[in-house]
C-alpha positions as CSV (number, residue, x, y, z in Angstrom):
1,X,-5.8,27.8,45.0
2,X,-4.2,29.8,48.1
3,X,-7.8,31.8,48.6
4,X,-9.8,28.6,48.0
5,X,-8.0,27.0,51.2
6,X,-7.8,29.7,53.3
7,X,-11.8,30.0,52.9
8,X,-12.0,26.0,54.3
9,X,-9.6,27.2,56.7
10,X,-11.2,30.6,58.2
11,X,-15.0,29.6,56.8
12,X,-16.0,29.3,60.2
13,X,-14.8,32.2,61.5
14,X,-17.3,34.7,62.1
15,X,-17.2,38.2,59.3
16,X,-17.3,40.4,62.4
17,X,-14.4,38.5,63.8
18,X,-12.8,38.4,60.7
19,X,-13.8,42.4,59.7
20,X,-12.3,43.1,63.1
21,X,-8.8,41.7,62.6
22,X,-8.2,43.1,59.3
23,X,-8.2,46.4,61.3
24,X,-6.6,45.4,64.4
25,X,-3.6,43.7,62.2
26,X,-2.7,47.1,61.5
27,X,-2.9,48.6,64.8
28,X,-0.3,45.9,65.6
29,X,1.7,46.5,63.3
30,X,2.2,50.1,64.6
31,X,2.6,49.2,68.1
32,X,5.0,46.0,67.8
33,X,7.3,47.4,65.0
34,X,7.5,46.3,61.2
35,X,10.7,43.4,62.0
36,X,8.5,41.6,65.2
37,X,5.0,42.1,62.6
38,X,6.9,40.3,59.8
39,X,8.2,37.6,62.2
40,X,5.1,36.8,64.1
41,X,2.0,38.3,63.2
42,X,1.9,38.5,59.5
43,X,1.7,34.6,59.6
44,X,-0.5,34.1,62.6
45,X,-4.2,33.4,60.7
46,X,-7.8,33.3,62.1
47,X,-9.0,30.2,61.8
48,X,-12.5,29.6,63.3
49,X,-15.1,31.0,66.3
50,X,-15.1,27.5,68.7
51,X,-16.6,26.7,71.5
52,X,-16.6,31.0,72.4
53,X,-13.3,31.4,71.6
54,X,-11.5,33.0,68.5
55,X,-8.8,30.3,67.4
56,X,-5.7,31.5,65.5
57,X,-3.3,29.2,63.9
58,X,0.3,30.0,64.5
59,X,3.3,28.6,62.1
60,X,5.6,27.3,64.6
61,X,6.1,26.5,68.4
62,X,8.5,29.1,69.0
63,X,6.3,31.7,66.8
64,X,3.1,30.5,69.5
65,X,5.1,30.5,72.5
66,X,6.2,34.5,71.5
67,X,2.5,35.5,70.6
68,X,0.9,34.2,73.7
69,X,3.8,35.9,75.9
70,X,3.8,39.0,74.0
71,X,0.9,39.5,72.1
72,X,-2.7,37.7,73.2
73,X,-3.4,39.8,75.6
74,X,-3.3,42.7,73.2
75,X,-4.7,41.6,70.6
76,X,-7.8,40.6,72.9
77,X,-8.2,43.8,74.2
78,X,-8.2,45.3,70.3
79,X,-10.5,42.6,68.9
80,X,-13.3,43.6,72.3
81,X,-13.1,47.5,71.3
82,X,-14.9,46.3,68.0
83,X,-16.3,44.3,68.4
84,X,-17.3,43.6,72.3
85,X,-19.4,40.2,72.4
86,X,-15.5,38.2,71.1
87,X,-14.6,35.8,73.0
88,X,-11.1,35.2,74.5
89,X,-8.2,34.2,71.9
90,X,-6.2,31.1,71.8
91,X,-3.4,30.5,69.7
92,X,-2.6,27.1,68.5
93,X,-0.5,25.2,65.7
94,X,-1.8,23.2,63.1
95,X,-2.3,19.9,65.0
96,X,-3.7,21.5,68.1
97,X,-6.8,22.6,66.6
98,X,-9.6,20.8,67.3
99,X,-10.7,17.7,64.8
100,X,-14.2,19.3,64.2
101,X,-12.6,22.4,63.3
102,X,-9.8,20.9,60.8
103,X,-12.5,18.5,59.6
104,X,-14.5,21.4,57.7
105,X,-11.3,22.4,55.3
106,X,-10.4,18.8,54.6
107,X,-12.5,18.7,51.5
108,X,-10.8,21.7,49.4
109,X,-7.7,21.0,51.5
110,X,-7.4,18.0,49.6
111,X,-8.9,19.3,46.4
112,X,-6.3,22.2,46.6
113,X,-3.8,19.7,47.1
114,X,-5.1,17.8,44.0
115,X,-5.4,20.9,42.0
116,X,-1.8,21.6,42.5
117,X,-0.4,18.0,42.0
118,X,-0.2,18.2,38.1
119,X,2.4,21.1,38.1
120,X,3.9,18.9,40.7
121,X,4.6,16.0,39.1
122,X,6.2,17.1,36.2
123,X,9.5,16.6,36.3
124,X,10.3,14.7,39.4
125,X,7.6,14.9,40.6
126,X,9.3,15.4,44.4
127,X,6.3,15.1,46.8
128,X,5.8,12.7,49.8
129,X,3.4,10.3,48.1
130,X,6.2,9.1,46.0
131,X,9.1,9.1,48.5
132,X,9.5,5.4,48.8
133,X,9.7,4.9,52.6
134,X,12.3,1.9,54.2
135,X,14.0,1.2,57.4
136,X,17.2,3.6,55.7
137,X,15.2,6.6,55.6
138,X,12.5,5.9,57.7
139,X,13.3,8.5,60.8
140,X,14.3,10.9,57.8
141,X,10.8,11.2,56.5
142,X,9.0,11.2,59.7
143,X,10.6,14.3,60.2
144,X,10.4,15.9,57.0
145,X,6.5,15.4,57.3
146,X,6.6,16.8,60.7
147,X,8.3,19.9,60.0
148,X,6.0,20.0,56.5
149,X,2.8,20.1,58.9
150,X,4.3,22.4,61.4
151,X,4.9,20.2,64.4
152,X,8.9,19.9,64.6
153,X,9.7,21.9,67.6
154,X,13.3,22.1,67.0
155,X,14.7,25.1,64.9
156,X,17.8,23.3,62.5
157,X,17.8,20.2,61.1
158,X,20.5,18.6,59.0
159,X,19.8,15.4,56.9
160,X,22.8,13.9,55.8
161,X,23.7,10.9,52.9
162,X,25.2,10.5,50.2
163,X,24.2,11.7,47.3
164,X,21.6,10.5,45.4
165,X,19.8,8.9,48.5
166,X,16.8,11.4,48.4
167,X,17.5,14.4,50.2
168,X,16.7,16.4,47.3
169,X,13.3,14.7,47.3
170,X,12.4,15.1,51.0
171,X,13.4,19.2,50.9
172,X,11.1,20.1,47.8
173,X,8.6,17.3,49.6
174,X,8.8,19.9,52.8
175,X,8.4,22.8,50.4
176,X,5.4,21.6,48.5
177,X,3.6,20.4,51.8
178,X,4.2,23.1,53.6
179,X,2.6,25.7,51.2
180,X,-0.5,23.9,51.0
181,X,-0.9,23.4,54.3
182,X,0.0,26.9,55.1
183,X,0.0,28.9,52.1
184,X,0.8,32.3,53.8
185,X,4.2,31.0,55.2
186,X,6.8,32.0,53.1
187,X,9.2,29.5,52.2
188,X,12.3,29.5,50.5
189,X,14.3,26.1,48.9
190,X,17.4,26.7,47.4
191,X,20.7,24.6,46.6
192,X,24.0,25.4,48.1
193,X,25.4,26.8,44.9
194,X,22.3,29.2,44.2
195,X,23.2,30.2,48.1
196,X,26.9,31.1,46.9
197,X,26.2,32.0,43.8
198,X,23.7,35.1,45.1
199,X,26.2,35.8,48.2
200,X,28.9,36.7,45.9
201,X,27.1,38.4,43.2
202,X,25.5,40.4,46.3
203,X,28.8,41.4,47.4
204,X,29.8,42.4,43.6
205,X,27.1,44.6,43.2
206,X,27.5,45.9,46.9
207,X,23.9,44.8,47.8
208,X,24.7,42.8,50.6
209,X,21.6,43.9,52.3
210,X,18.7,43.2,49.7
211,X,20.5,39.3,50.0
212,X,20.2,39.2,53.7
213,X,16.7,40.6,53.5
214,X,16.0,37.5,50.5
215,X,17.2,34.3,53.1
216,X,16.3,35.5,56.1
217,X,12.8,36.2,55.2
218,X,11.7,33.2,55.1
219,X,9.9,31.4,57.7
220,X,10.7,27.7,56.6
221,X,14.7,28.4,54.6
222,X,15.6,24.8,53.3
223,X,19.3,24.9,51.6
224,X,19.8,21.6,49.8
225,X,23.6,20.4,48.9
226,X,24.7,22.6,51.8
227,X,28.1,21.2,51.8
228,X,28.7,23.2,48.7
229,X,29.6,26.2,50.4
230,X,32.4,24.6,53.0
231,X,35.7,26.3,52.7
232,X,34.2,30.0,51.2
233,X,35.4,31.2,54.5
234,X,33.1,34.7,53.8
235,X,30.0,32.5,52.6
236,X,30.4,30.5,56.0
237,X,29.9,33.4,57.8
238,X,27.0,34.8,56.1
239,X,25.1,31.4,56.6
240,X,26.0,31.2,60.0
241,X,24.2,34.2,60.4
242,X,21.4,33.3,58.2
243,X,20.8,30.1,60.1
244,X,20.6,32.5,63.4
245,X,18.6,35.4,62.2
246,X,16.0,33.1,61.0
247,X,15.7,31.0,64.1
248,X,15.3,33.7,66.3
249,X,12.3,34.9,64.8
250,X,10.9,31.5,65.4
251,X,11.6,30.4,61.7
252,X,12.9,27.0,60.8
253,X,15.9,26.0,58.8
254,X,16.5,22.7,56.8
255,X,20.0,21.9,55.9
256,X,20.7,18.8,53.3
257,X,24.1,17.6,52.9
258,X,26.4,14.6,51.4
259,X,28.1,14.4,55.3
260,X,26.8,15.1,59.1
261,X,28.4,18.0,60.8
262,X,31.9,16.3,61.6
263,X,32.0,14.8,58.3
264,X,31.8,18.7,56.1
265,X,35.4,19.3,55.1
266,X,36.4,22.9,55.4
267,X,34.1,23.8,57.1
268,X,34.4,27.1,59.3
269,X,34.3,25.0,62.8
270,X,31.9,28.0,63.9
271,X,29.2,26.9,62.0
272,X,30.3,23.4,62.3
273,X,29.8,23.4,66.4
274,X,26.2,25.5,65.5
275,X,25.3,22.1,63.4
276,X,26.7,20.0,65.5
277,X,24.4,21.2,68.0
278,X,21.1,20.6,65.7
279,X,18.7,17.6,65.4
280,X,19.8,15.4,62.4
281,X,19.4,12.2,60.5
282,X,21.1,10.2,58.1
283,X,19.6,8.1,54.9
284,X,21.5,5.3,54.3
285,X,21.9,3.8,50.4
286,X,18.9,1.7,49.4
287,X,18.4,-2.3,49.7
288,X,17.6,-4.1,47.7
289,X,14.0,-4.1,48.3
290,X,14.4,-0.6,48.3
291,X,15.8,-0.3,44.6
292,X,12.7,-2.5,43.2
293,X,10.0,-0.1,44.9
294,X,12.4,2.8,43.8
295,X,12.1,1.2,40.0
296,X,8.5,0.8,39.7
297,X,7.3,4.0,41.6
298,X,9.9,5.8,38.5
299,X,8.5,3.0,35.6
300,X,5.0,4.7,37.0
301,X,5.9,8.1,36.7
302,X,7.6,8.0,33.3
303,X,4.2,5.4,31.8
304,X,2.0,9.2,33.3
305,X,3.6,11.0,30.2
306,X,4.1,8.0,27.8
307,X,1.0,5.9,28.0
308,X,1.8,2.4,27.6
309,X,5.5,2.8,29.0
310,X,5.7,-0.7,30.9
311,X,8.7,-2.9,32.0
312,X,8.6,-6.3,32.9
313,X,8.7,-7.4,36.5
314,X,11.3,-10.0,36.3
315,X,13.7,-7.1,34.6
316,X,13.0,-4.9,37.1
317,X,13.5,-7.3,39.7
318,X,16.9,-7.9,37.8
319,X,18.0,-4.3,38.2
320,X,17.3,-4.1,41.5
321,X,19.5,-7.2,42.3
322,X,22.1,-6.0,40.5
323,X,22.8,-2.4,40.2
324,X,23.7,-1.4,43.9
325,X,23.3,1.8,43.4
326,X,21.2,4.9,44.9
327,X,17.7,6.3,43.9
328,X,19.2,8.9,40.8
329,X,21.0,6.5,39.6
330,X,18.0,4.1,39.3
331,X,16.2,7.3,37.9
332,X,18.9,7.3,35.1
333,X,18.5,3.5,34.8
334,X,14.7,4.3,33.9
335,X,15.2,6.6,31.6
336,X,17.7,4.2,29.7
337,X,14.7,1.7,29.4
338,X,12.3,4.4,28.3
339,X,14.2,5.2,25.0
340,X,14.9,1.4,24.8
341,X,10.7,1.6,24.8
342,X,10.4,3.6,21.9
343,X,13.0,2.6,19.8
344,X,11.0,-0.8,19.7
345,X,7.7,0.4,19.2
346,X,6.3,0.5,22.5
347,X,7.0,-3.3,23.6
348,X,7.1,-4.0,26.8
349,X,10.6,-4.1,28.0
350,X,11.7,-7.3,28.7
351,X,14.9,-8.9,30.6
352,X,16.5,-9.5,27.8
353,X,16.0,-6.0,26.2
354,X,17.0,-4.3,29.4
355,X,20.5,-6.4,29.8
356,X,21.0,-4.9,26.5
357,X,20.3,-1.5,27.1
358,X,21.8,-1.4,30.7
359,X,24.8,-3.4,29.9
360,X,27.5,-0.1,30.5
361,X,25.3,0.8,33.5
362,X,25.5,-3.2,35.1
363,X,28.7,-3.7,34.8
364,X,29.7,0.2,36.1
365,X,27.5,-1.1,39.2
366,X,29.1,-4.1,39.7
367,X,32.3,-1.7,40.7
368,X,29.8,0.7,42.9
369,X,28.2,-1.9,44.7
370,X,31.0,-2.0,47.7
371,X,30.2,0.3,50.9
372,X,31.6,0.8,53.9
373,X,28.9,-1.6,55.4
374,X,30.2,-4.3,53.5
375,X,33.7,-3.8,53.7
376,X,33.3,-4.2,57.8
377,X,30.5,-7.2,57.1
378,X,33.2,-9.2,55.4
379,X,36.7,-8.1,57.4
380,X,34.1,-8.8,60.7
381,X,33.2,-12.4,59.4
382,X,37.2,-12.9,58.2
383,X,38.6,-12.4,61.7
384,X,35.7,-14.1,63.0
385,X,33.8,-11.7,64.6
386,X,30.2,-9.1,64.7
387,X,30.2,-6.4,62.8
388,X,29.5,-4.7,66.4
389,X,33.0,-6.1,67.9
390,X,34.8,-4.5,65.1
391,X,33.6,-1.4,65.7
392,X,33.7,-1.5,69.4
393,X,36.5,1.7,70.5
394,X,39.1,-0.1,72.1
395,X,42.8,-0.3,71.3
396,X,43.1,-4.5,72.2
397,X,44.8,-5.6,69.1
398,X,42.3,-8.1,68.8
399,X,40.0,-5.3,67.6
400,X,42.0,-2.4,66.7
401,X,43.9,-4.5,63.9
402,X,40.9,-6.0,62.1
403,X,39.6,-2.4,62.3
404,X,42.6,-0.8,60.8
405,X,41.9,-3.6,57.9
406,X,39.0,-2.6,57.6
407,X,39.3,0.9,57.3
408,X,42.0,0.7,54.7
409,X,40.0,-1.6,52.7
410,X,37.1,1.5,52.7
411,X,39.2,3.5,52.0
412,X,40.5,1.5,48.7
413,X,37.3,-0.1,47.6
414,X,34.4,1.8,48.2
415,X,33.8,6.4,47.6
416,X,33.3,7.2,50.8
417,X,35.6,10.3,51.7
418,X,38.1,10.2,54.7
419,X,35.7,12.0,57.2
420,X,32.5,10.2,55.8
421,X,34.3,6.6,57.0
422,X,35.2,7.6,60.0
423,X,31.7,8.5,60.7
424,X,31.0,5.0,59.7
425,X,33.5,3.3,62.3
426,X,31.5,5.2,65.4
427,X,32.9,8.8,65.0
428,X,36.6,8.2,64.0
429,X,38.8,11.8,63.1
430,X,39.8,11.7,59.4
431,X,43.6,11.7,60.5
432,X,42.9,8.2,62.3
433,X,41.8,6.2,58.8
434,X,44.5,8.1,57.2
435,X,46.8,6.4,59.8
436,X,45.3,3.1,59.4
437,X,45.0,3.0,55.7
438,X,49.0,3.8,55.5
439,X,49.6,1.2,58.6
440,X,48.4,-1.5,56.5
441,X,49.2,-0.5,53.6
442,X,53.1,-0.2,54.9
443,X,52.8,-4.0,56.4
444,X,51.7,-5.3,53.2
445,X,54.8,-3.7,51.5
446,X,56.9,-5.6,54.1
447,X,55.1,-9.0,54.6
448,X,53.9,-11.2,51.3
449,X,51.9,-13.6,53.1
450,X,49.8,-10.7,54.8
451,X,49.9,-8.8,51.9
452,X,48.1,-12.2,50.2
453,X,45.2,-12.1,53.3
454,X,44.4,-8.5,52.6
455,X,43.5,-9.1,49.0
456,X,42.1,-12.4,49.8
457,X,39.5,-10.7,52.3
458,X,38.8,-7.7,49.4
459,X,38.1,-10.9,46.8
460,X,35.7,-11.8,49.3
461,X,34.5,-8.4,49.3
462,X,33.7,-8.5,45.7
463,X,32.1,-11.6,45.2
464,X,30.0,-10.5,48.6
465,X,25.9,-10.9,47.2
């Protein structure tokens, strides 16, 4: 598949042209050093004679900016002492090259992309055609495509939710994308754990340096779960310098975790001002609306290996009402009705059948269904005021009590961590809902009657649609 697409890509390149960098690739490597080759040349690819002018395709902004500073000129000169009648280079990412140009590989392109979709789509089948795309995660997977095609500009960025809200999905969707479009950029996707995992069985066997050599080779490193290695002080360290090493060769680095960089407990506050200062995003738990698009696009999936797999809409539409829960919970909710599926023959799943068969999970939901957003929706309405007011920063008692409600109720009704809800109330420290939660909590010990409003506003909360 890789050769068939870098034929559409370099067909219209000339064979002399072509003949004449395979031999002045190695003259560069000579003269620039075996670190800067592996960095910025190795990736950098011929793509077409236009216009009188050799066109290369570089993987990165900061890869094209080095290469037309450092190296055009250069590699000019070499490609004239071959052959003489070349005309000048220009070096150019993905989107930059010309429409005409691109159009020629978008045929096998697309039939590489095909070809490669059925190993995809077992499993999980995590790709961007079925990332279901909402207003929560929106700005998420504009970015992930950009960085996928090589048009992000900026070297880290963190996405941040919690779990179960896709992040998993929109790494291995960079991963997959990114290798077909580029096939010669080496990527690497690991988890947080398989990070600290090979750190420490690096340092075991006293082979730090063939670890190093392993992450920071990569052009596009994505670590998913990232919060995983907060508070292994010597882990910290080595990612810190992991992240760097990689971005100063003009690399990229894609960071998923359950919090944004204030919210990562333990973490080395080194690395945490280094994230801080990255581009980032945050996918928010799915609607409603969400959750039914969520449930058919999985229904779909699971009916590709059991033909005939179907669930009725109304019981979808059900589940989606009902179970406020995220995307891999859903996924587990599918899978439920699938066995209910073939224990009855292959019927169709109806409502009925899929009450039954979700009953634990419904009622489990009902519990899960409270977030932060609601808790301040419902405190906000109480003390009859917007959801902005309450979260305005002010210390008028008017505000700052109703907040302090608020924030206590989180804190008792929903699994948000301390640092994840103060992120949620505009960028509160941890210590500040600790206060809150035990100010309230010591006033209802003291005062009955307010003790009765606070659990009269989280009944509310609970019976909240």
């Amino acid at each position: 598949m890789d050769q068939q697409e870098e034929h559409a890509r370099e067909g219209s390149a000339g064979s002399g042209a072509a003949r004449a960098y395979d031999k002045v690739r190695k003259e560069l490597l000579t003269e620039f050093g075996a670190d800067f080759y592996r960095s910025y040349i190795d990736p950098l690819r011929l793509v077409a004679e236009w216009n009188g002018a050799l066109l290369f395709r570089a993987g990165s902004q900061v890869a094209r900016e080095r290469l037309r500073q450092l190296v055009q000129h250069r590699l000019e000169a070499r490609l004239r002492a071959y052959e003489p009648k070349l005309g000048p280079v220009e070096i150019l990412l993905e989107h930059e090259i010309p429409e005409d140009v691109r159009a020629l590989a978008d045929a096998r392109l697309e039939q590489a992309r095909n070809s490669a979709k059925p190993a995809a789509t077992q499993g999980q089948s995590f790709l961007f055609e079925t990332f279901c795309e909402a207003p929560s995660n929106d700005r998420a997977l504009a970015v992930a495509r950009m960085i996928a095609d090589g048009t992000a500009t900026f070297p880290v960025w963190l996405v941040h939710s919690p779990p179960g809200c896709g992040k998993s999905h929109l790494l291995s969707a960079i991963a997959c994308e990114r290798k077909l479009r580029m096939p010669e950029c080496r990527v690497l996707l690991l988890t947080g754990q398989d990070y600290l995992e090979g750190f420490q069985s690096a340092l075991q066997k006293r082979d730090s340096a063939g670890f190093k050599e392993f992450v920071r080779a990569p052009e596009l490193l994505l670590i998913d779960d990232f919060h995983r290695i907060c508070g292994k002080r010597m882990t910290e360290v080595e990612a810190f310098d992991t992240i760097h090493e990689v971005t100063r060769r003009g690399g990229q680095v894609v960071l998923a975790a359950n919090h944004g960089a204030e919210g990562l407990e333990g973490l080395d506050e080194t690395l945490r001002s280094k994230l801080k200062g990255a581009a980032s995003c945050e996918i928010h738990e799915p609607d409603a609306e969400l959750r039914r698009r969520i449930l058919g696009v999985r229904v779909r999936h699971h009916a590709m290996a059991s033909p005939g797999f179907s669930v009725a809409a109304d019981a979808l539409d059900f589940i989606a009402e009902r179970m406020h829960v995220t995307g891999r919970e859903l996924d587990g909710a599918v899978c439920q009705l699938l066995i209910e599926w073939k224990i009855s023959g292959g019927k169709e799943v109806t409502l009925e059948a899929a009450t039954n068969a979700l009953q634990n999970k419904l009622s489990d939901a009902a519990e899960k269904r409270i977030t932060v957003q609601l808790v301040q929706k419902v405190v906000a309405r109480h003390f009859a005021m917007s959801t902005q007011q309450l979260l305005e920063r002010t210390r008028r008692h008017t505000i700052a009590r109703p907040r302090q409600v608020a924030m206590f109720l989180a804190c008792k009704m929903t699994h948000a961590s301390l640092p994840d809800i103060g992120q949620r109330f505009g960028g509160f420290d941890h210590t500040t809902i600790m206060y809150a939660r035990d100010r309230i909590g010591a006033m209802m010990e003291k005062d009955p009657a307010y003790k009765a409003e606070i659990e009269a506003i989280a009944r509310a909360v609970r019976r909240e649609p």
